[in-house]
N, C-alpha and C positions, 0 to 999 in steps of 0.2 A: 334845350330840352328836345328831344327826338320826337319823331313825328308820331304819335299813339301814347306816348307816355301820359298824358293828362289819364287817359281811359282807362292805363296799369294802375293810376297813381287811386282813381275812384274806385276800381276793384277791390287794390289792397286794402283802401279804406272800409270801405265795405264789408270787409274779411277780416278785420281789424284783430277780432277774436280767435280767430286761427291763425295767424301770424307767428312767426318765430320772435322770441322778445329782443332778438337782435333787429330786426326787418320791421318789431313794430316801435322800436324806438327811434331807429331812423325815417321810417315813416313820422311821427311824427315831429320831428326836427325843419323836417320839409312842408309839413303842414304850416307848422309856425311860420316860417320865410314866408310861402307863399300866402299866407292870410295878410302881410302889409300892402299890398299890389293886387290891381283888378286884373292886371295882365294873367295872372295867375288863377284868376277866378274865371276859365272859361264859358262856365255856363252862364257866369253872372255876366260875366262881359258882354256874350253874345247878346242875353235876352236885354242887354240894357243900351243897346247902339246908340237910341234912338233917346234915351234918357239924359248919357252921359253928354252927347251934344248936345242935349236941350240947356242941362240944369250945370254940366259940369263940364263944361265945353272948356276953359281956361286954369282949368285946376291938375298941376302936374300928376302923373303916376306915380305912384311908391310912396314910402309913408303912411299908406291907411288913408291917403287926403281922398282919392276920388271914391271909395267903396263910404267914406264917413260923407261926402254929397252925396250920394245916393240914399243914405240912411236919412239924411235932413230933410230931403225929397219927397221920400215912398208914398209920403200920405197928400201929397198936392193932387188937388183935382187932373190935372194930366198928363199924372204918371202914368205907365203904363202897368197893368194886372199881372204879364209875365217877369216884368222887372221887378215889381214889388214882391213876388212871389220867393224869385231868388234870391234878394235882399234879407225880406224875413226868414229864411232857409239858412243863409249863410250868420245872420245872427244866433240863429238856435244854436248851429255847429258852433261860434264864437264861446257860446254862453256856458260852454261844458267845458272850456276852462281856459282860465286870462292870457295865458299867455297867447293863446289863438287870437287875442284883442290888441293888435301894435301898439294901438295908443295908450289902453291900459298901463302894458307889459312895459313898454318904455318910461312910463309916468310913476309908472309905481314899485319898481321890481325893488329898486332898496329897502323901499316901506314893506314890500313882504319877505325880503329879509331878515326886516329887523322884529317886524312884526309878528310873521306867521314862520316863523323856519320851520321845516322841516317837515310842510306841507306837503312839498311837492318830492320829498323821494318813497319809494316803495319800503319795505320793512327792512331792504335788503343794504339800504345808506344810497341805491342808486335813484336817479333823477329818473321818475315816474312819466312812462309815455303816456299813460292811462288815464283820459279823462274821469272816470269814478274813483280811479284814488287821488284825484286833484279836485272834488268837489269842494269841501274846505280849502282847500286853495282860494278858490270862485269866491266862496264865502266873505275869505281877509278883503282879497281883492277888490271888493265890489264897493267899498268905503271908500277906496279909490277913487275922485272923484275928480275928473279931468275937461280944462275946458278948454276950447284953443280960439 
C-alpha cells in the first residue's frame, strides 16, 4: 500500500454515501481484507503499541488473532483508555456487518448461505457493499457462535 493511502482509504469511507457504487463496492471489498489484520488497522495499531506487547506480544498477525487479543484484553485493569477506545471503535464498524468480522465470516459464511440467502445482495441480484442493507445479514449471522 503506498504511502497516504490508509488516509484515501478513511476519507472514502467517510464519504461512503457519495461514492460511485463501483468505488463503493470495491471499497468495501478492501474493508473486508483489511478487518482480518491489525497491520491494516492503523489507528488501532498505533494506539495499541503498548497493549499488543503487553497482552499479545506472541500472537501472530492475520487471521483476526491479534485485533481478537486485544478484544479479550480491553477491559483488564491496565489496558490502555486510547486502546480500548479504538478497539470498541472498530467493533462498532465490525457490528454493521459480519463479514467485516474474519472470524464470524470464516465460521459461518455456509450457514448464512444456507440459512439467510440472499441477505446480502441489493434488489439488483448484486453483492451489497452496503452496511444497511446487510443489517439482516448481522441479524442471521449473529447465531453464529464461534469459539477458538
Amino acid at each position: 500500500m503506498l504511502q497516504g493511502s490508509a488516509r484515501v482509504i478513511r476519507c472514502l469511507s467517510n464519504n461512503r454515501d457519495n461514492l460511485s457504487p463501483v468505488c463503493r463496492a470495491t471499497l468495501f471489498d478492501e474493508e473486508v481484507r483489511f478487518s482480518e489484520n491489525i497491520d491494516f488497522q492503523y489507528p488501532m495499531k498505533s494506539a495499541c503499541i503498548k497493549e499488543i506487547d503487553r497482552f499479545c506480544k506472541n500472537i501472530p498477525h492475520g487471521g483476526g488473532k491479534v485485533i481478537r487479543c486485544l478484544q479479550d484484553n480491553k477491559n483488564k485493569k491496565d489496558f490502555g483508555k486510547a486502546c480500548a477506545d479504538e478497539v470498541k471503535g472498530y467493533e462498532l464498524e465490525m457490528s454493521k456487518d459480519y463479514r467485516f468480522n474474519f472470524r464470524l465470516h470464516k465460521a459461518c459464511q455456509k450457514d448464512v448461505d444456507k440459512l439467510c440467502p440472499g441477505l446480502c445482495q441489493a434488489k439488483d441480484g448484486s453483492v451489497s457493499p452496503s452496511p444497511t442493507v446487510d443489517a439482516t445479514a448481522a441479524d442471521c449471522g449473529r447465531w453464529c457462535v464461534v469459539w477458538w
